[in-house]
C-alpha positions in Angstrom: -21.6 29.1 111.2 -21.0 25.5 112.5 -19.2 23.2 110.4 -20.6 19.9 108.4 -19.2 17.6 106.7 -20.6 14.8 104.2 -18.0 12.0 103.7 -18.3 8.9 101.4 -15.5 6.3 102.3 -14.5 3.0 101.0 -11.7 0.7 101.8 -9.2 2.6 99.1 -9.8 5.9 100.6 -12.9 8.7 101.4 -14.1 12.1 100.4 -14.9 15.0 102.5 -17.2 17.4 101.0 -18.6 20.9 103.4 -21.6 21.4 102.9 -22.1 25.5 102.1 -25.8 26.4 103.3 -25.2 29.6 101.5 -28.5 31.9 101.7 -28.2 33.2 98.1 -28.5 29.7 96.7 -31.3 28.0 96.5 -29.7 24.5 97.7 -26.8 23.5 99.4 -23.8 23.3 97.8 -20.7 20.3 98.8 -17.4 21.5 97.8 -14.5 19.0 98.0 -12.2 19.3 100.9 -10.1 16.6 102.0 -9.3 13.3 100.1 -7.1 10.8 101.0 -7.0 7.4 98.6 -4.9 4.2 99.4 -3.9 2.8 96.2 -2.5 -0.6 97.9 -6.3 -1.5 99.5 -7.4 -2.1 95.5 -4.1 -4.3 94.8 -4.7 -8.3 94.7 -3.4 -10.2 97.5 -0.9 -11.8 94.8 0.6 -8.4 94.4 1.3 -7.9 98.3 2.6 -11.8 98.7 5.5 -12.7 96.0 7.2 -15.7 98.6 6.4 -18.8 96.7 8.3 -20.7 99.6 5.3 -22.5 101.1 4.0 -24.0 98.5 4.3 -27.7 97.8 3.5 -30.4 95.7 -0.4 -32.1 96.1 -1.3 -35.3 95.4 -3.8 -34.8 92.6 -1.2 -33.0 90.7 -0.2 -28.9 90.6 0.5 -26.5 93.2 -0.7 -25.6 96.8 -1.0 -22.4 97.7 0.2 -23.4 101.2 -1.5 -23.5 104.4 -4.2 -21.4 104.2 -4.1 -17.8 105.6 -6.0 -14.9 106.6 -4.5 -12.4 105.1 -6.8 -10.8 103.3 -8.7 -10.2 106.5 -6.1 -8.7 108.8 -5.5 -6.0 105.5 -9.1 -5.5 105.5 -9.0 -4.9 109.2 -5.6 -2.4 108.6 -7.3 -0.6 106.1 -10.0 0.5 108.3 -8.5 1.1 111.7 -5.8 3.7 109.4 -9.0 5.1 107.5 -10.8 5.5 111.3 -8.1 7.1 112.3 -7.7 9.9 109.4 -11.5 10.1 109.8 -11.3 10.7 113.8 -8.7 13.3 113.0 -10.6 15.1 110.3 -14.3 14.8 112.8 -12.0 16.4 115.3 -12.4 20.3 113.5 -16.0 19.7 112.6 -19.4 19.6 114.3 -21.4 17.0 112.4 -20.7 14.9 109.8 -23.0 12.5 107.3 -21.1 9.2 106.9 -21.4 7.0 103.9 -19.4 3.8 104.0 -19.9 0.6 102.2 -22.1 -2.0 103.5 -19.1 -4.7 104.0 -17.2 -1.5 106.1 -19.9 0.3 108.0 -19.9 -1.8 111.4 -16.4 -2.3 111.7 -15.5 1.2 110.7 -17.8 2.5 113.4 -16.6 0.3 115.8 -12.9 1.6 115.0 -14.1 5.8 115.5 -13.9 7.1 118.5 -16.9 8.3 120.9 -16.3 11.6 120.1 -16.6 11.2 116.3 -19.1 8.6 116.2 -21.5 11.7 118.0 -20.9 14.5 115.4 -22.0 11.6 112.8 -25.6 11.7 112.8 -26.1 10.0 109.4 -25.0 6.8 108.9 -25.5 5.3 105.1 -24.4 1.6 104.8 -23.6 2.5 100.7 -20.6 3.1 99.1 -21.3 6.5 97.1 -17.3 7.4 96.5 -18.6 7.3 92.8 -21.6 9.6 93.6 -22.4 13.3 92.2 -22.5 16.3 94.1 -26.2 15.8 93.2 -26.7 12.5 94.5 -24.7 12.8 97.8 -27.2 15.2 98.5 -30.1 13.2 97.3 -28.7 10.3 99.5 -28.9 12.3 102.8 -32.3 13.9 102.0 -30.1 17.2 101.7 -31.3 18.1 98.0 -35.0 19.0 98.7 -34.1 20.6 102.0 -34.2 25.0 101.4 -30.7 26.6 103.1 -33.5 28.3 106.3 -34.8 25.0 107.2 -31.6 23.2 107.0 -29.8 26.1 108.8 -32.8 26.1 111.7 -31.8 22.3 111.7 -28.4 22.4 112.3 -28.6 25.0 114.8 -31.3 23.2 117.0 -29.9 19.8 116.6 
Protein backbone atom coordinates (compact mmCIF):
# COMPACT_ATOMS: atom_id res chain seq x y z
CA UNK A 1 0.00 0.00 0.00
CA UNK A 2 1.40 3.44 -1.03
CA UNK A 3 2.18 5.78 1.52
CA UNK A 4 0.36 9.28 2.55
CA UNK A 5 1.08 11.66 4.57
CA UNK A 6 -1.12 14.68 6.08
CA UNK A 7 1.25 17.33 7.54
CA UNK A 8 0.24 20.67 9.33
CA UNK A 9 3.34 22.98 9.72
CA UNK A 10 3.92 26.34 11.15
CA UNK A 11 6.99 28.47 11.55
CA UNK A 12 7.82 26.58 15.19
CA UNK A 13 7.70 23.20 13.74
CA UNK A 14 5.10 20.51 11.73
CA UNK A 15 3.27 17.30 12.29
CA UNK A 16 3.28 14.30 10.13
CA UNK A 17 0.38 12.12 10.57
CA UNK A 18 -0.12 8.58 8.00
CA UNK A 19 -3.05 8.30 7.07
CA UNK A 20 -4.20 4.27 7.78
CA UNK A 21 -7.10 3.42 5.11
CA UNK A 22 -7.54 0.36 7.14
CA UNK A 23 -10.61 -1.72 5.55
CA UNK A 24 -12.07 -2.76 8.94
CA UNK A 25 -12.64 0.83 10.00
CA UNK A 26 -15.09 2.71 8.81
CA UNK A 27 -12.90 5.98 8.30
CA UNK A 28 -9.42 6.67 8.05
CA UNK A 29 -7.47 6.88 10.71
CA UNK A 30 -4.02 9.65 11.06
CA UNK A 31 -1.54 8.35 13.55
CA UNK A 32 1.28 10.60 14.50
CA UNK A 33 4.60 9.98 13.01
CA UNK A 34 7.17 12.46 12.75
CA UNK A 35 7.30 15.93 14.73
CA UNK A 36 9.92 18.21 14.82
CA UNK A 37 9.23 21.75 16.82
CA UNK A 38 11.70 24.74 16.93
CA UNK A 39 11.26 26.31 20.14
CA UNK A 40 13.53 29.52 19.11
CA UNK A 41 10.94 30.51 15.95
CA UNK A 42 8.28 31.46 18.95
CA UNK A 43 11.08 33.50 20.99
CA UNK A 44 10.81 37.55 20.59
CA UNK A 45 13.38 39.20 18.64
CA UNK A 46 14.57 40.79 22.11
CA UNK A 47 15.47 37.39 23.29
CA UNK A 48 17.68 36.59 20.11
CA UNK A 49 19.41 40.33 20.18
CA UNK A 50 20.86 41.34 23.77
CA UNK A 51 23.83 43.99 22.10
CA UNK A 52 22.48 47.25 23.30
CA UNK A 53 25.61 48.80 21.42
CA UNK A 54 23.75 50.65 18.72
CA UNK A 55 21.56 52.42 20.37
CA UNK A 56 21.79 56.14 20.99
CA UNK A 57 20.40 59.01 22.37
CA UNK A 58 17.20 60.92 20.27
CA UNK A 59 16.39 64.23 20.32
CA UNK A 60 12.86 64.08 21.69
CA UNK A 61 14.16 62.22 24.64
CA UNK A 62 14.68 58.18 25.33
CA UNK A 63 16.28 55.49 23.44
CA UNK A 64 16.69 54.44 19.79
CA UNK A 65 16.64 51.18 18.95
CA UNK A 66 19.29 51.84 16.27
CA UNK A 67 19.20 51.74 12.74
CA UNK A 68 16.54 49.88 11.73
CA UNK A 69 16.90 46.21 10.68
CA UNK A 70 15.47 43.29 9.10
CA UNK A 71 15.93 40.85 11.27
CA UNK A 72 12.96 39.55 11.87
CA UNK A 73 12.56 38.78 8.19
CA UNK A 74 15.81 37.00 7.34
CA UNK A 75 14.66 34.44 10.66
CA UNK A 76 11.40 34.14 9.08
CA UNK A 77 13.05 33.25 5.87
CA UNK A 78 15.69 30.72 8.04
CA UNK A 79 12.89 29.14 9.62
CA UNK A 80 11.33 28.04 6.48
CA UNK A 81 14.13 27.13 4.16
CA UNK A 82 15.34 24.55 7.56
CA UNK A 83 11.47 23.43 7.88
CA UNK A 84 11.60 22.84 3.66
CA UNK A 85 14.24 21.07 4.08
CA UNK A 86 13.17 18.47 6.99
CA UNK A 87 9.88 18.47 4.85
CA UNK A 88 11.83 17.52 1.48
CA UNK A 89 13.52 14.86 3.46
CA UNK A 90 10.54 13.35 5.10
CA UNK A 91 8.35 13.65 1.16
CA UNK A 92 11.38 11.79 0.01
CA UNK A 93 9.92 8.04 1.66
CA UNK A 94 6.30 8.95 0.80
CA UNK A 95 4.08 9.10 -2.15
CA UNK A 96 1.59 11.91 -1.52
CA UNK A 97 1.26 14.19 1.05
CA UNK A 98 -1.71 16.81 2.17
CA UNK A 99 0.12 20.07 3.25
CA UNK A 100 -1.26 22.51 5.66
CA UNK A 101 0.74 25.60 6.32
CA UNK A 102 -0.18 28.93 7.59
CA UNK A 103 -1.40 31.50 5.26
CA UNK A 104 1.76 33.98 6.09
CA UNK A 105 4.15 30.61 5.13
CA UNK A 106 2.38 28.77 2.31
CA UNK A 107 4.06 30.62 -0.73
CA UNK A 108 7.39 30.88 0.50
CA UNK A 109 7.40 27.43 1.91
CA UNK A 110 6.46 26.09 -1.47
CA UNK A 111 8.78 27.98 -3.19
CA UNK A 112 11.68 26.55 -0.73
CA UNK A 113 10.47 22.41 -1.57
CA UNK A 114 11.84 20.96 -4.08
CA UNK A 115 10.10 19.68 -7.54
CA UNK A 116 10.01 16.45 -6.35
CA UNK A 117 8.12 17.17 -3.10
CA UNK A 118 6.06 19.82 -4.23
CA UNK A 119 4.48 16.73 -6.78
CA UNK A 120 3.60 14.18 -4.10
CA UNK A 121 1.69 17.27 -2.39
CA UNK A 122 -1.51 17.35 -3.95
CA UNK A 123 -3.29 19.31 -1.23
CA UNK A 124 -2.30 22.49 -0.43
CA UNK A 125 -4.25 24.31 2.68
CA UNK A 126 -3.13 27.94 3.23
CA UNK A 127 -4.31 27.38 7.33
CA UNK A 128 -2.37 26.75 10.18
CA UNK A 129 -4.16 23.55 11.77
CA UNK A 130 -0.95 22.41 14.06
CA UNK A 131 -3.72 22.85 16.81
CA UNK A 132 -6.22 20.71 14.92
CA UNK A 133 -7.83 17.12 15.95
CA UNK A 134 -7.36 14.07 14.28
CA UNK A 135 -11.03 14.80 13.51
CA UNK A 136 -10.68 17.98 11.97
CA UNK A 137 -7.46 17.36 9.91
CA UNK A 138 -9.51 15.08 8.25
CA UNK A 139 -12.46 17.27 7.93
CA UNK A 140 -10.05 19.98 6.51
CA UNK A 141 -8.97 17.75 3.55
CA UNK A 142 -12.43 16.34 2.84
CA UNK A 143 -10.89 13.02 4.21
CA UNK A 144 -13.69 12.41 7.05
CA UNK A 145 -16.77 11.64 4.82
CA UNK A 146 -14.60 9.74 2.25
CA UNK A 147 -15.27 5.41 2.98
CA UNK A 148 -11.49 3.55 3.07
CA UNK A 149 -12.79 1.76 -0.88
CA UNK A 150 -13.23 5.02 -2.45
CA UNK A 151 -10.34 6.73 -0.92
CA UNK A 152 -8.14 3.53 -1.64
CA UNK A 153 -9.59 3.52 -5.54
CA UNK A 154 -8.39 7.23 -5.25
CA UNK A 155 -5.11 6.93 -4.25
CA UNK A 156 -4.40 4.16 -6.54
CA UNK A 157 -5.74 5.91 -9.75
CA UNK A 158 -4.34 9.29 -8.90
Amino acid sequence: MKETLVVVTDLAGYKAFRLDLDYGQRTPRLEIFQEFGNAEAHAHLVEKVTDLGGRYRRSMGGMSDGDPHNLELELRKRYVRQLAGRLNSLLRGADRCYLAAGRKMNRPLWDELEAQARAKIEVNLPSDLTKASKVELLRCFNLAAARPAAVARAISTG
